[in-house]
PLY file of the C-alpha trace (Angstrom):
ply
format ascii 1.0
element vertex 102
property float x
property float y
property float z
element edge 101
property int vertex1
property int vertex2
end_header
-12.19 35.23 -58.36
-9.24 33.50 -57.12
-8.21 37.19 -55.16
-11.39 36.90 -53.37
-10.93 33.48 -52.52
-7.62 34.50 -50.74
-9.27 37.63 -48.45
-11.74 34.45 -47.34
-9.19 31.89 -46.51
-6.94 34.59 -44.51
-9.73 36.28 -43.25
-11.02 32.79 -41.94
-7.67 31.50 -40.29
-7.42 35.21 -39.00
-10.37 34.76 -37.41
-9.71 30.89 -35.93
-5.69 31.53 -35.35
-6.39 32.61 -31.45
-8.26 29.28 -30.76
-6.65 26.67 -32.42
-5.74 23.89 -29.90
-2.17 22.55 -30.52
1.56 23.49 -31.63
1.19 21.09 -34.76
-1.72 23.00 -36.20
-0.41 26.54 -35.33
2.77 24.77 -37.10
0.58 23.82 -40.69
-0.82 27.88 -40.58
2.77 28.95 -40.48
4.05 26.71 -43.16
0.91 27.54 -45.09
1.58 31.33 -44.89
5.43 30.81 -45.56
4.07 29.05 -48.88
1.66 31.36 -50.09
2.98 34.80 -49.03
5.44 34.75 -51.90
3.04 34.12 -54.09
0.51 36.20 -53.48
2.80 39.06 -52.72
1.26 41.85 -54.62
-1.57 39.95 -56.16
-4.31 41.30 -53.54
-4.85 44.51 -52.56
-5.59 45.32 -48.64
-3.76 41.73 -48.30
-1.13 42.87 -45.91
-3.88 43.64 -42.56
-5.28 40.10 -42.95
-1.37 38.62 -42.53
-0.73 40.43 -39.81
-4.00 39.90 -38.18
-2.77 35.95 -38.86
0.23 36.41 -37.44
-0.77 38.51 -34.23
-3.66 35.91 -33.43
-1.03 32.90 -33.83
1.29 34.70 -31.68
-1.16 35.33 -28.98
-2.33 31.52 -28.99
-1.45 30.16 -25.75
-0.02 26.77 -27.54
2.45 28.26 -29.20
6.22 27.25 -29.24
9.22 29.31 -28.97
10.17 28.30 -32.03
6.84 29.28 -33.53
7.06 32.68 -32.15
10.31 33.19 -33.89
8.75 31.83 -37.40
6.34 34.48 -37.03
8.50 37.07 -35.96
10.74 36.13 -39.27
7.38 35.58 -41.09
5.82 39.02 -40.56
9.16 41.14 -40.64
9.27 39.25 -44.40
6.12 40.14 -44.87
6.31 44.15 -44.26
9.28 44.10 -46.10
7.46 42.71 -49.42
4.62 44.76 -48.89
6.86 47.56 -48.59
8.72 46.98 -51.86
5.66 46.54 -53.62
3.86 49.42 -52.28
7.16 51.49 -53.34
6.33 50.61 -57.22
3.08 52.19 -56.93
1.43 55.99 -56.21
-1.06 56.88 -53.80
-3.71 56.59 -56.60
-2.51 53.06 -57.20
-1.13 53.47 -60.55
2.09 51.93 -61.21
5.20 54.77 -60.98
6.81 54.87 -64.29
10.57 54.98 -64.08
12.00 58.73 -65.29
12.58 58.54 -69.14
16.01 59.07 -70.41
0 1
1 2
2 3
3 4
4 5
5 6
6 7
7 8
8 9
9 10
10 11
11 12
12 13
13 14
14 15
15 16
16 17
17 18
18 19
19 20
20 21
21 22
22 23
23 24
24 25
25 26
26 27
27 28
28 29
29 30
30 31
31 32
32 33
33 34
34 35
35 36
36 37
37 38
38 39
39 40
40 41
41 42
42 43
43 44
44 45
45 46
46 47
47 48
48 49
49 50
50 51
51 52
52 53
53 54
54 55
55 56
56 57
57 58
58 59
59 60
60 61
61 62
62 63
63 64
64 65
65 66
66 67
67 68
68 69
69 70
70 71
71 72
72 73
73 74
74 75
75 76
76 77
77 78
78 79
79 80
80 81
81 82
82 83
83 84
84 85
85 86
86 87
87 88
88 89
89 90
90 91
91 92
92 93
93 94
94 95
95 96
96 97
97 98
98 99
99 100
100 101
């Protein structure tokens, strides 16, 4: 439940991130995502598309700051790199990889 509740949110500030009409609010996304990307790091599958689509329709808002940009440049370099290390602990069939036996 709470998984599919996630895919909505993102998918619904995905969607609204292009429009939204000042630096402050593109500001409360950003600190939202640096919040919650920790935590749900691993916790929904497919999760990493809807991030980036976050992050490429904040960065192509026309009220964003410098500074902004740079959060999100930080933001989604973090988030490829968790992605990454959690895709690493996994196969292609999506069953964990089991560390060699000794």
């Amino acid at each position: 439940m709470i998984s599919a509740v996630v895919v909505a949110f993102l998918t619904v500030i995905g969607q609204i991130a292009p429009a939204l009409g000042s630096s402050a609010a593109i500001q409360n996304i950003i600190a939202t995502l640096i919040n919650i990307l920790p935590q749900i790091i691993g916790t929904v599958e497919n999760l990493a598309p809807l991030v980036k689509n976050i992050i490429s329709g904040l960065q192509s808002n026309e009220n964003i700051t410098d500074e902004q940009w740079q959060q999100l440049e930080q933001l989604n370099a973090s988030a490829d790199k968790d992605f990454e290390d959690i895709a690493s602990q996994f196969n292609p069939d999506g069953t964990p990889i089991s560390p060699p036996s000794t």
